[in-house]
Structure formats: structure tokens, C-alpha cells
matplotlib code that plots the C-alpha trace (Angstrom):
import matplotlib.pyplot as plt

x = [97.0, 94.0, 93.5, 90.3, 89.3, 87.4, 85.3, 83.0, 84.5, 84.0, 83.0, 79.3, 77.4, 76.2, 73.0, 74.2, 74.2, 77.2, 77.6, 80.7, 81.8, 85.3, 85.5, 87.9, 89.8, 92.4, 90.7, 91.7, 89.0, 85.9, 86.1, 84.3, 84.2, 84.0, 83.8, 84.5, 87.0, 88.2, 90.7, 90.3, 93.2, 95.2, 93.2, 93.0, 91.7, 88.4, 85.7, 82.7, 80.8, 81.5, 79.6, 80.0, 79.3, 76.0, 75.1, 75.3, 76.0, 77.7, 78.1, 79.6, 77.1, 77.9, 76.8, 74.1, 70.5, 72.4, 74.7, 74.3, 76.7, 75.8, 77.7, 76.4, 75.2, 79.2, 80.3, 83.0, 81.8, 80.9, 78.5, 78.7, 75.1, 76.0, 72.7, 72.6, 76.3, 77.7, 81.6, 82.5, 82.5, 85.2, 87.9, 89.8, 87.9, 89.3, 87.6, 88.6, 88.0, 89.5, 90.3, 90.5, 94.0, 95.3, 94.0, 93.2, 93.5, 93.3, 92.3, 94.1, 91.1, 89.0, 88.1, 84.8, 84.7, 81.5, 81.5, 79.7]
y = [134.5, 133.5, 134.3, 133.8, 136.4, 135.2, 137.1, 137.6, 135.3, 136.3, 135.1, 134.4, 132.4, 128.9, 128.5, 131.8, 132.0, 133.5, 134.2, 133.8, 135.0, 134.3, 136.8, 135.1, 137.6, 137.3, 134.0, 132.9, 130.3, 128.9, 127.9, 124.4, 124.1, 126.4, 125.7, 125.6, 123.6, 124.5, 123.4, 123.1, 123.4, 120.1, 118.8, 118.1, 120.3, 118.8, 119.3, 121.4, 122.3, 122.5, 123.7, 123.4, 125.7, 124.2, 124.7, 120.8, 121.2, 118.8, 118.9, 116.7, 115.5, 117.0, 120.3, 119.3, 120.8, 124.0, 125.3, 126.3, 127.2, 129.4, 131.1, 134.5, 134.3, 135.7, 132.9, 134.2, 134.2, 132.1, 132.3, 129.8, 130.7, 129.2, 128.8, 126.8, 127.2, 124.8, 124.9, 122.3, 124.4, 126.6, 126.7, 128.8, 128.3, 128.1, 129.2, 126.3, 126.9, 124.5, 126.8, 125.0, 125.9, 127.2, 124.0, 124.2, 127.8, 128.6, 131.4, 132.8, 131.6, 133.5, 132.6, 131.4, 131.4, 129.6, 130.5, 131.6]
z = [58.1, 60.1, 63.6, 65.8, 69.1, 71.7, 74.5, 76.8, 79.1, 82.9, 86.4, 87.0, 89.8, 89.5, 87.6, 85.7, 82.2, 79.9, 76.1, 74.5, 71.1, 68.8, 65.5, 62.6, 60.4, 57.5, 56.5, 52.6, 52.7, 53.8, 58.0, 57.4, 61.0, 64.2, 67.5, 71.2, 73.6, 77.3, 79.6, 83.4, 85.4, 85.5, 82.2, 79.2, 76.2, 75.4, 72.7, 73.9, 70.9, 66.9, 64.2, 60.4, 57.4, 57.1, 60.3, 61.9, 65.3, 67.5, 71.6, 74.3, 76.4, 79.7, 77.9, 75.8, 76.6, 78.7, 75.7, 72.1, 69.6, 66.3, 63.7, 61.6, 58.2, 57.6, 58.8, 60.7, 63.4, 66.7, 69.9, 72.5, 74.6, 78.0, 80.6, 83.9, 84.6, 87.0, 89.1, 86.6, 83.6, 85.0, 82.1, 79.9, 76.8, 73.5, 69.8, 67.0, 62.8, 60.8, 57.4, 53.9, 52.7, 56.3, 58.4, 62.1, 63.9, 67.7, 69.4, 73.0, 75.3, 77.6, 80.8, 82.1, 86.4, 87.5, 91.5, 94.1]

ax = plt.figure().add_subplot(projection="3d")
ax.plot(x, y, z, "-o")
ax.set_aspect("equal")
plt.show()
């Protein structure tokens, strides 16, 4: 069964940058898609970044231009590059790989503190 690790989560001032990565083992399949959702406290899960297994990328546009999401030539793996880190992107984020054959997987989260 699938599983997905993320790290590199931690607290770092604003205008900081920060690099997140999520590692995918016991996969039976090809992960069409990978990518990145957080959760602030009181909200929602939302959509930061995905990235397929051809490598289109898609972001939500309060992060677009400051974050960029890749995966290894393995792919499976995923980096989330954060720069220009603001207050507002404090969140436990989440790694997401939709499997063919397993469907959607989530990881644990790790933590991302943007403060002073």
C-alpha cells in the first residue's frame, strides 16, 4: 500500500524561503498526479500546487510567482520550493498522489510557521 512522507517543514521569518519534500513508497502504479495542499487553523484544506507525470504544473494564484513544485525523474517524489514567505502561508501542509489502481493517497503534513 502506498504512503507519502513529507518534510522539511519548520518556522522561518517572513520573506524567508523554505523547501518542502514528500517521498512515495510501496506504489503499484504510476502517481499521475502529485502535489501540495495546507490547512490553516480554522480552514479549509485547499489546493496549493499539483504536478502530473508529464510534468504540467498547476498553482493557486495566491502562490503563483513565489512557489514551485517539481518531481524527480523517479517520479516519486515531490519539492515544493517556497520563497517570499508571508504569515499567511502558515499551515500544516499536506503531500497528495493520486495512484492508478490505489486512487488518491495523503501524507501526515508538516508544518510550515511563517513568523517573526
Amino acid at each position: 500500500q502506498v504512503h507519502l512522507v513529507e518534510s522539511g517543514g519548520g518556522l522561518v521569518q517572513p520573506g524567508g524561503s523554505l523547501r518542502l519534500s514528500c517521498a512515495a513508497s510501496g506504489s503499484i502504479g504510476i502517481i499521475a498526479i502529485m502535489g501540495w495542499y495546507r490547512q490553516a487553523p480554522g480552514k479549509q484544506r485547499d489546493l496549493v500546487a499539483t504536478i502530473t507525470v508529464g510534468g504540467r504544473t498547476n498553482y493557486v494564484d495566491s502562490v503563483e510567482g513565489r512557489f514551485t513544485i517539481s518531481r524527480d525523474n523517479a517520479k516519486n517524489t515531490v519539492l515544493l520550493q517556497m520563497t517570499s514567505l508571508a504569515p499567511e502561508d502558515t499551515a500544516v501542509y499536506y503531500c497528495y498522489a493520486v495512484v492508478q489502481r490505489a486512487g488518491a493517497v495523503w501524507g501526515q503534513g508538516t508544518q510550515v510557521t511563517v513568523s517573526s
